[in-house]
N, C-alpha and C positions, 0 to 999 in steps of 0.2 A: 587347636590348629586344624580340627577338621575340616570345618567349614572352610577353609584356605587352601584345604587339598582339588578341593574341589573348584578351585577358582582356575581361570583357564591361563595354563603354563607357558611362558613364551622363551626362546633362547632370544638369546643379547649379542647379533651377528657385529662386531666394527667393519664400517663399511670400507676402509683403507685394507686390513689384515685378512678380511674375509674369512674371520676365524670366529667361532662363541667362548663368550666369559665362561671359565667352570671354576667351580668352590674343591676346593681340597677336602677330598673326606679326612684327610687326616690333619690337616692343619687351620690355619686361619688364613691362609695365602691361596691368593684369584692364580687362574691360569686361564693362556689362550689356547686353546685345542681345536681343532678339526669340529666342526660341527653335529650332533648325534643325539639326534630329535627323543632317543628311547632312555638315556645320560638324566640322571632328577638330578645331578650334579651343574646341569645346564640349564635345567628348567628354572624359572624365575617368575615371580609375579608383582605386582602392586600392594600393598598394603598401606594405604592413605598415600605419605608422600616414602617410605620404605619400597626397598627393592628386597625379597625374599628369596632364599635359594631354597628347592624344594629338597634336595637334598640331604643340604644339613639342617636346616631349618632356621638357619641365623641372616643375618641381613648385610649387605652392601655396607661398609660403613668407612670413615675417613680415620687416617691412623696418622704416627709424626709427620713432620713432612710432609712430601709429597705422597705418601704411601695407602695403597686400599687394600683393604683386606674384609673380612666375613669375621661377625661381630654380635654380641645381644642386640635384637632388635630394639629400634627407640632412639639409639645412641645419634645417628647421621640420617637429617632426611635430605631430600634431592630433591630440585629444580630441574625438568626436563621441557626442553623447547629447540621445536628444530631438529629434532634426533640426538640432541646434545645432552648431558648429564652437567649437573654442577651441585657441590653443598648448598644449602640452604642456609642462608646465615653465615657464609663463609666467603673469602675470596682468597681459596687456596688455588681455583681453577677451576678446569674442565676434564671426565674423566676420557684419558686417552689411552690409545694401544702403543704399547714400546717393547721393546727386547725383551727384557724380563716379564712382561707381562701387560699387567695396566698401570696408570698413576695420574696424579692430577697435574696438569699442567696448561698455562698462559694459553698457549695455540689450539685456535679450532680450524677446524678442514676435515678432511674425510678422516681423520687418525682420532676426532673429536665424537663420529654419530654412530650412533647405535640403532641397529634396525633387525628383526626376527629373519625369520626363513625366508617369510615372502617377501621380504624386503621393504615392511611396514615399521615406522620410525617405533621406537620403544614408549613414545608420549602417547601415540594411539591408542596402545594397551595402555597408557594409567586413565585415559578417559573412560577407556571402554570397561576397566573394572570398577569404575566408579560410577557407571550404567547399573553395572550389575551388582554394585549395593545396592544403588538406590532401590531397585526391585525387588531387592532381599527385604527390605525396609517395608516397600509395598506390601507384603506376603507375611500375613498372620501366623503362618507356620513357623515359617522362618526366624521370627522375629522372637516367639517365643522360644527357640531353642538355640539362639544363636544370637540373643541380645550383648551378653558379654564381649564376644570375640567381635561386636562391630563397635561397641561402644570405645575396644580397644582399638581396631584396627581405623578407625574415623578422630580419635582422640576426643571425644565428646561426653559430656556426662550423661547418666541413663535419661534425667530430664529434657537435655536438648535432642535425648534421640526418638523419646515420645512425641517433642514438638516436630521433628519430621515424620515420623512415620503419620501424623494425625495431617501434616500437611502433603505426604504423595499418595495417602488413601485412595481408592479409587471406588469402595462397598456405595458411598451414599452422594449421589451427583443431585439431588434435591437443589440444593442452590444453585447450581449453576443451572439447573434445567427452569428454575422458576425466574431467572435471572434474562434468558434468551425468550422466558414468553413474555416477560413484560417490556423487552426491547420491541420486538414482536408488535404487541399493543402498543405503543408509542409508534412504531413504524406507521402502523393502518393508520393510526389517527391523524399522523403528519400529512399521510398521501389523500384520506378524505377533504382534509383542510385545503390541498390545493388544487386536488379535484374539483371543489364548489369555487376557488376560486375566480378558476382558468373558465368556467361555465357562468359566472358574473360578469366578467371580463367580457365574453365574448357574445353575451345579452347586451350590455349597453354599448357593446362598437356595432352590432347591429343596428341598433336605435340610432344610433348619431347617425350613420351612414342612411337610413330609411328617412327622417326629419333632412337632410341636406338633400334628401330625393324632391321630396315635395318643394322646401325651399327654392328648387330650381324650377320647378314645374311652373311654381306660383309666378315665378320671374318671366318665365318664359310666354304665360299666358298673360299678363298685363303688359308685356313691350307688344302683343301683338292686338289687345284692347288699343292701345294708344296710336299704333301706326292707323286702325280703322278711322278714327277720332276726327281727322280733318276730311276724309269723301263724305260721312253723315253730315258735316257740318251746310254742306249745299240741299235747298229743297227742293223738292221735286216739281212743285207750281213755278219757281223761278225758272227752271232749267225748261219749262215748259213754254213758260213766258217768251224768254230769249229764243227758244226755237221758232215762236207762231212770230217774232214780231220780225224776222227777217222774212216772212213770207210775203205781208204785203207790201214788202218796200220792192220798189222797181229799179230796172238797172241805170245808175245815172242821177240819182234820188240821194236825196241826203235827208234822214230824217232829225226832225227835231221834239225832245222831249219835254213840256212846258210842266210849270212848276204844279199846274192841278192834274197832273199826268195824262194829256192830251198828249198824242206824237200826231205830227204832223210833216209832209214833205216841205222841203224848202224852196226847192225850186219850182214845184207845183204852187207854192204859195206867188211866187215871185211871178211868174206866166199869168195866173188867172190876174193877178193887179195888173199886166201889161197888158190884159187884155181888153 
């Protein structure tokens, strides 16, 4: 029981009575008393699913009835939730505060929870001494000098207690360290992959956009071949022609152009035969 003295002692305040559980040195009968932090008769701890009095060294346990009293450990384990106590395996009730003392019974309320000094629920302490296995478990020292009293106080056999301790080790992180560099390695290789991607990508919308430059260019410079297309179509000897041949016609003059391209006036023709 040494290793148990050593585990961290808590009183068992009922939050209705405002009073803590104590173990009778002389009997096997609970009492509610005034609270008295320096009392091993008040002091209490966790042992698996066991409540221990550090005093007498025997456990919380359910008697006829509705009755509780302090017992060989092992006999009665508890269900604690919500600051509430109940048997495990049982539906005798809830442990509550009454006139005589405690007892199991039907009704919860504040006559049902149980909470320490600071007014922390009694459940906290059973996780938080089950912290403090597991780290007993952790610790090579520990474990060899105090393998029995966890294999008893865990209910487990030495084999399942090897398979924990080999499982919250903490001496050889090799796996998990070789485990985060080859996540590691797959990360980089994902982010080069769409690295090269996103630079593929954005090479051929380049290209398209640069080919739809020209495409426009080419457009733009044949509609403007074509609108030239019909002023080249006129010569320049014609345009010549037309200008010299309104020169020597006179005002009043009608020329005529015969089919071996003579032009001739018409009424100049007409005068000289009147004449």
């Amino acid at each position: 029981a040494s290793f148990f003295a050593d585990a961290e002692a808590f009183l068992m305040k009922n939050t209705k009575a405002k009073l803590c559980l104590e173990a009778s040195p002389t009997t096997a009968n609970l009492l509610l008393e005034d609270c008295n932090p320096e009392s091993d008769f008040q002091d209490w701890s966790w042992r698996g699913d066991s409540l221990v009095n550090h005093g007498t060294w025997s456990c919380l346990s359910t008697a006829e009835g509705d009755r509780v009293q302090t017992s060989a450990c092992g006999s009665t384990s508890w269900d604690c939730s919500n600051s509430v106590l109940s048997p495990l395996g049982s539906s005798q009730g809830y442990l509550v505060a009454n006139r005589k003392g405690v007892a199991l019974s039907n009704g919860r309320g504040l006559k049902a929870q149980w909470q320490d000094v600071a007014d922390r629920s009694v459940c906290e302490e059973k996780a938080a001494e089950v912290e403090h296995l597991f780290a007993a478990l952790a610790s090579t020292h520990v474990y060899d000098h105090t393998a029995g009293n966890l294999t008893l106080a865990l209910g487990i056999d030495q084999q399942q207690l090897e398979e924990l301790l080999w499982f919250f080790r903490r001496e050889d992180p090799s796996t998990w360290n070789y485990s985060v560099l080859a996540l590691s390695f797959v990360a980089m290789i994902l982010g080069l992959l769409l690295l090269t991607i996103n630079i593929v990508r954005n090479r051929k919308r380049k290209t398209h956009m640069y080919g739809e430059t020209v495409e426009t260019m080419r457009e733009a410079e044949l509609e403007a071949k074509q609108a030239l297309m019909p002023m080249q179509g006129y010569s320049p000897a014609e345009t010549q022609k037309q200008e010299v041949m309104p020169q020597d016609q006179r005002s009043g003059e009608v020329m005529v152009q015969w089919k071996d391209g003579t032009v001739t006036s018409l009424y100049s023709a007409a005068s000289e035969d009147a004449t």
